[in-house]
C-alpha positions as CSV (number, residue, x, y, z in Angstrom):
1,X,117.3,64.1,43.6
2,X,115.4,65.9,41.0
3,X,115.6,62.7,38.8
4,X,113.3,61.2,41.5
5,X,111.4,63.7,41.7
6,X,110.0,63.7,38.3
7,X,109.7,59.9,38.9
8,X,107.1,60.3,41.3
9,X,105.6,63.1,39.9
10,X,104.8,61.0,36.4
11,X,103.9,58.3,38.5
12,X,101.3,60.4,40.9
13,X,100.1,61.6,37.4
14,X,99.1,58.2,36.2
15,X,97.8,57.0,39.1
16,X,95.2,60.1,39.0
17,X,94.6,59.3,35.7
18,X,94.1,55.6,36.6
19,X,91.8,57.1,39.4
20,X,89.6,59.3,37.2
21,X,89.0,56.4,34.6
22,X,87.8,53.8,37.3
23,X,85.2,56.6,38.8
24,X,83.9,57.0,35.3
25,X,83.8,53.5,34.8
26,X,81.8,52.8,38.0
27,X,79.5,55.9,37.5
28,X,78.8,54.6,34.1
29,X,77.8,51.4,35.6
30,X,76.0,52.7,38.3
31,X,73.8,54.3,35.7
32,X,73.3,51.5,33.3
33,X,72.1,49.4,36.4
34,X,69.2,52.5,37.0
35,X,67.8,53.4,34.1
36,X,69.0,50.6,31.3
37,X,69.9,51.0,27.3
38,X,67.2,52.1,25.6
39,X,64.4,50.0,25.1
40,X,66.1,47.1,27.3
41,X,64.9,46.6,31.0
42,X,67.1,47.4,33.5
43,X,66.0,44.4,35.7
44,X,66.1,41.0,35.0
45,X,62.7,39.1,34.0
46,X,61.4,37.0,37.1
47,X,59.3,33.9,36.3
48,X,56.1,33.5,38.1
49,X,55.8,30.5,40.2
50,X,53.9,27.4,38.8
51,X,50.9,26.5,41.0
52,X,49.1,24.5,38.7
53,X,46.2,24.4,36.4
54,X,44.3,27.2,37.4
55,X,40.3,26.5,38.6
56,X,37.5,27.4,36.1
57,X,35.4,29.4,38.6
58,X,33.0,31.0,35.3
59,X,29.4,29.1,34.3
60,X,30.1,28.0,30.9
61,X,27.1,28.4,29.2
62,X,25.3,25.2,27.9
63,X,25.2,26.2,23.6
64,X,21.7,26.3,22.1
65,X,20.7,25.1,19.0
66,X,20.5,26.3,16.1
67,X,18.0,26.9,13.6
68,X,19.4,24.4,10.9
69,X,20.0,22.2,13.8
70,X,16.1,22.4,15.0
71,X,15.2,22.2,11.2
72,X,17.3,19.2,11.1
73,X,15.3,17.4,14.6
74,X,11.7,19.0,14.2
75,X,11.1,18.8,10.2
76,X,8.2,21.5,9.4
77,X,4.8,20.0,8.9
78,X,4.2,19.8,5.1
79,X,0.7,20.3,3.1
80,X,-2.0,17.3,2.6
81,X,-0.6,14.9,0.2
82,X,-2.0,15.7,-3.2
83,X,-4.2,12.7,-4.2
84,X,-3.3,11.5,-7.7
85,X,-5.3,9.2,-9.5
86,X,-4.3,5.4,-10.0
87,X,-3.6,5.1,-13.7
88,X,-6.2,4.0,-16.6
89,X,-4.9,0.7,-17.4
90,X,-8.1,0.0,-19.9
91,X,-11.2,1.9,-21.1
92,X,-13.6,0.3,-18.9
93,X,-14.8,1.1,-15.5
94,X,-15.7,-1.9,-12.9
95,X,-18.0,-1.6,-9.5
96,X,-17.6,-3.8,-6.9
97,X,-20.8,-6.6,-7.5
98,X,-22.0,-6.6,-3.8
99,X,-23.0,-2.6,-3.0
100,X,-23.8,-1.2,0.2
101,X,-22.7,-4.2,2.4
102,X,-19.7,-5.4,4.4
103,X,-18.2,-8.3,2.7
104,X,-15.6,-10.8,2.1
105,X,-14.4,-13.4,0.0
106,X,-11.9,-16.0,-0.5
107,X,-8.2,-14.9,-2.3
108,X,-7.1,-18.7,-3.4
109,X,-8.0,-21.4,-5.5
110,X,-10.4,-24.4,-3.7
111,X,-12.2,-26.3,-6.6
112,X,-12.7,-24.0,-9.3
113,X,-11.6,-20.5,-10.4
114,X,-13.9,-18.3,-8.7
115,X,-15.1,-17.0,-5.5
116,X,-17.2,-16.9,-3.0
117,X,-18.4,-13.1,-1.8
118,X,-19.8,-13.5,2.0
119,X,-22.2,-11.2,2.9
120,X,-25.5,-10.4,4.7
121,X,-28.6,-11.9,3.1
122,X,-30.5,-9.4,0.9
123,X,-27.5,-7.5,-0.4
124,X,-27.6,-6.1,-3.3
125,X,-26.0,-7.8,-6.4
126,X,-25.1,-5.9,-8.6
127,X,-23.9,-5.8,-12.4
128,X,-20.2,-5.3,-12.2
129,X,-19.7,-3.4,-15.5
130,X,-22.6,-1.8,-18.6
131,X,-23.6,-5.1,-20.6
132,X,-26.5,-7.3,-21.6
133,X,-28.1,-9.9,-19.5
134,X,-27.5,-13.2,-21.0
135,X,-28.7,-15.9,-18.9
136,X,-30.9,-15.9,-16.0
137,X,-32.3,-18.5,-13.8
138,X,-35.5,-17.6,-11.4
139,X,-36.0,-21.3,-10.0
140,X,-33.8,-23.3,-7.6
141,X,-33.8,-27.1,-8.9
142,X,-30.6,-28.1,-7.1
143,X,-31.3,-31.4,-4.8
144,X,-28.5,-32.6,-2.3
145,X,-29.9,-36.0,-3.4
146,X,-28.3,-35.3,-7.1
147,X,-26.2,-32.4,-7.0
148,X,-26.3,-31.4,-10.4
149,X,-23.8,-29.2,-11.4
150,X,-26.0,-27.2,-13.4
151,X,-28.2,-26.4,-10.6
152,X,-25.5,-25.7,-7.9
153,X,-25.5,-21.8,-8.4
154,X,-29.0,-22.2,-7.6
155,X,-31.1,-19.1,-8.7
156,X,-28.5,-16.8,-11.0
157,X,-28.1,-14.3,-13.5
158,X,-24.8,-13.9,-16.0
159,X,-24.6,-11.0,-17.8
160,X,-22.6,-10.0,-21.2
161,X,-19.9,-7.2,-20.3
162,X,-19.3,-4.3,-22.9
163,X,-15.4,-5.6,-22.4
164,X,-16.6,-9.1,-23.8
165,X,-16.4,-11.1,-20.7
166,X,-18.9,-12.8,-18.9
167,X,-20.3,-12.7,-15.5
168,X,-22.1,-14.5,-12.9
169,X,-23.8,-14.3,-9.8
170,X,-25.4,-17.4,-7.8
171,X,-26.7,-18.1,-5.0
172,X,-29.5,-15.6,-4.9
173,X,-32.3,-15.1,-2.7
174,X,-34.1,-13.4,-5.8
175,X,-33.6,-11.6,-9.5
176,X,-34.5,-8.2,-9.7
177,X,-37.7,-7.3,-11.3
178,X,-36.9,-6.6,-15.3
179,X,-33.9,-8.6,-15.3
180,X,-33.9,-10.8,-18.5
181,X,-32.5,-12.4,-21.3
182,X,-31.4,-9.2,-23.9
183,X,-32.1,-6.6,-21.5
184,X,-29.0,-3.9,-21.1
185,X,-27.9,-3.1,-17.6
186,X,-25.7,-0.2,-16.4
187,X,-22.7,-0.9,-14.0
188,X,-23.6,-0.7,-10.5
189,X,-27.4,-1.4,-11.7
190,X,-29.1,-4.4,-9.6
191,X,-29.8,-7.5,-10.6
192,X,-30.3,-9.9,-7.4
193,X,-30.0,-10.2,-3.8
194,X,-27.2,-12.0,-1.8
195,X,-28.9,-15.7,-0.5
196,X,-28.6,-19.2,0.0
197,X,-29.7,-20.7,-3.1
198,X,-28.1,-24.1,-4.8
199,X,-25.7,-25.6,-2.9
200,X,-25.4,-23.2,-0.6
201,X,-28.4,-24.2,1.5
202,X,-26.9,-25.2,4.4
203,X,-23.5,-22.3,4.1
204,X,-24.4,-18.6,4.7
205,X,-25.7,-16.6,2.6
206,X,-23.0,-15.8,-0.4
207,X,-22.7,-14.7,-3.6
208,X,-21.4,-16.8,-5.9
209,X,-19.4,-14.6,-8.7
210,X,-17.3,-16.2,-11.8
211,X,-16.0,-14.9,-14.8
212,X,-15.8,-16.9,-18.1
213,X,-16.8,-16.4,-21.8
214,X,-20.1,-16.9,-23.6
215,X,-21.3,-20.1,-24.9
216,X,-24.4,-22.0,-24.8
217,X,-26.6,-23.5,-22.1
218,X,-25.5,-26.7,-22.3
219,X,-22.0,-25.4,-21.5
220,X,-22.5,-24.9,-18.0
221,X,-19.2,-25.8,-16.4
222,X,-18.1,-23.0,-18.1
223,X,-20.4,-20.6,-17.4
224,X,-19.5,-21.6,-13.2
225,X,-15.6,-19.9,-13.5
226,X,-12.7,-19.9,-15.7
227,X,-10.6,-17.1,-14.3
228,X,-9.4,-16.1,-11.2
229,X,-11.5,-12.9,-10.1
230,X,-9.6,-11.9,-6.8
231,X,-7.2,-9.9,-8.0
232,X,-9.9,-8.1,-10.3
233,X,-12.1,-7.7,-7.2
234,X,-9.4,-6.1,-5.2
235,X,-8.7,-3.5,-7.8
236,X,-12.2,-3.2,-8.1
237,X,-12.6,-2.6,-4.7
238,X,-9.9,-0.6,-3.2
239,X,-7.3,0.0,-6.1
240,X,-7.5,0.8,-10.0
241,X,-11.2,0.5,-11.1
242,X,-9.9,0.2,-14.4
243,X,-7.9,-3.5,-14.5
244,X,-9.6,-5.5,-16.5
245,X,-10.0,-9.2,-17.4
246,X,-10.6,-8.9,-20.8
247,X,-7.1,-9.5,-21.9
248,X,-7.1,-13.0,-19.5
249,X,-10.0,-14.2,-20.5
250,X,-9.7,-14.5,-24.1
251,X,-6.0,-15.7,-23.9
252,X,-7.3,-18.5,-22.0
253,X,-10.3,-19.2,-24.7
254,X,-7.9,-19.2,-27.3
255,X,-6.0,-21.9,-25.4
256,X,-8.7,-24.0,-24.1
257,X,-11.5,-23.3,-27.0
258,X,-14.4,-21.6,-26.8
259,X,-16.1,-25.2,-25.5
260,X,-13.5,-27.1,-23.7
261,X,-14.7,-30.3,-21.8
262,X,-15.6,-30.4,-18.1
263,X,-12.6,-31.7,-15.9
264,X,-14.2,-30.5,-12.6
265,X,-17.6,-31.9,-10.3
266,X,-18.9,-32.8,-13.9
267,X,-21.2,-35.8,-13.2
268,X,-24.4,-35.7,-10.4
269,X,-25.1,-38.1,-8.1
270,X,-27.1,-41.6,-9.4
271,X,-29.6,-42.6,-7.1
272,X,-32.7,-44.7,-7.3
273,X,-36.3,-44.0,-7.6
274,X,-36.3,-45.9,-4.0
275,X,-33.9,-43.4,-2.7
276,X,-35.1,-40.3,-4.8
277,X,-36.1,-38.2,-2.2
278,X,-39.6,-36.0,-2.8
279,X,-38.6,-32.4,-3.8
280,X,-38.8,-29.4,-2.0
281,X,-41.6,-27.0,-2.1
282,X,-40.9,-24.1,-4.0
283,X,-42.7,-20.8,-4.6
284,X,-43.3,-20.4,-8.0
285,X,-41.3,-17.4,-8.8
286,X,-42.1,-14.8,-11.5
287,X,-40.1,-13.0,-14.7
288,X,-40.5,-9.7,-15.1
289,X,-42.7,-10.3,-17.8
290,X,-45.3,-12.7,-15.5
291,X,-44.3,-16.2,-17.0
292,X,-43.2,-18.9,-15.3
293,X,-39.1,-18.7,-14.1
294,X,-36.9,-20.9,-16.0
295,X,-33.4,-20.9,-17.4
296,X,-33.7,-18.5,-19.9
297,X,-30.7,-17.3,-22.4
298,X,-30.6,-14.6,-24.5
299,X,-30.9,-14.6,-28.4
């Protein structure tokens, strides 16, 4: 009876035991579910619904540009160009050889090499660079009934240029008073005026400018044009004052000869003394000096 006793005594004695450990276990819990470890929520994380991609209710703000970028559209305005001068491509200086008068003039070759400078009648011709007046010619002899190619230019004066070059103007109404054989001219100085003498009788009025070498009278068909003189009166005009046709011209005498033979509108017209019409009248024009006007060459 005591043996039983004891039995359930021991076994009351666990069973408190048993007792008190499962209220500290469930206190301990209770505990850990209120406040959590340290640092570690007591709760667990929810996730927020997903409704989407949220709307954009803000203004968003159009970006301006900037300065580099408005540098880069609108480029600053820059300074006046600074005018530099066309280069000196030889020691002489050329003028134009029809001043103060709208013109223009043919750019291609027709029948000979030169050109022919429209403008109003009465311009001024004038001496396109310093030189001597070689030839000059006060009369006009040409007759449609011959054509003479010595008298084509009609009325005319050539001068000498300091480069070595020789120019002519035809066609002219009249030579300027003092203009004669030997007499120096300036560039730019006059020496005619723009008209419809020689063959251009029945054209308007022009002047007839060539450039060649010196020889004799008798050599006329050279004295009419041997070089091209567009490009020169271009430059002369609008470009480089300073291109000359030195260099051209005297390659092409030391191909040709200073008296090569005529190849071009050489021969005049044969017609009989039945058929010879009666020549024009003509004023008697007048030299500088008073004498009668011939063709005239310098010494």
């Amino acid at each position: 009876m005591e043996t039983v006793t004891r039995v359930e005594i021991m076994r009351s004695g666990h069973l408190v035991r048993w007792a008190a450990m499962a209220g500290a276990l469930l206190l301990t819990g209770a505990c850990t579910q209120a406040t959590g470890l340290a640092g570690v929520s007591a709760q667990s994380p929810s996730t927020a619904p997903a409704t989407g991609t949220p709307a954009v209710t803000a203004t968003i703000p159009t970006p301006s540009p900037s300065a580099e970028h408005q540098a880069a559209e609108q480029p600053p305005e820059g300074e006046d160009p600074v005018k530099v001068p066309p280069p000196k491509l030889s020691k002489y200086t050329y003028t134009f050889p029809v001043k103060g008068c709208k013109t223009t003039y043919q750019r291609r070759l027709l029948v000979l090499p030169k050109t022919t400078i429209w403008a109003g009648e009465g311009c001024a011709f004038v001496a396109p660079i310093g030189g001597v007046v070689d030839e000059v010619n006060v009369q006009n002899k040409w007759r449609p009934s011959t054509d003479a190619g010595a008298d084509r230019e009609g009325r005319f004066v050539t001068i000498i240029g300091d480069d070595g070059v020789r120019y002519l103007g035809g066609h002219l109404d009249s030579v300027a008073d003092g203009v004669k054989p030997g007499v120096r001219v300036k560039a730019g100085q006059l020496l005619g005026r723009v008209g419809r003498s020689g063959n251009a009788r029945d054209t308007g009025p022009n002047l007839y400018f060539a450039i060649s070498w010196k020889t004799g009278p008798s050599l006329w068909w050279v004295r009419r044009g041997m070089v091209e003189p567009w490009d020169y009166l271009d430059a002369w005009q609008s470009g480089n004052r300073t291109l000359s046709p030195r260099e051209e011209t005297l390659a092409l005498r030391g191909k040709l000869g200073e008296t090569p033979r005529c190849t071009v509108q050489c021969s005049s017209k044969k017609v009989s003394n039945d058929d010879r019409p009666e020549p024009e009248p003509q004023p008697e024009p007048q030299t500088g000096d008073g004498s009668p006007g011939v063709v005239t060459t310098g010494p």
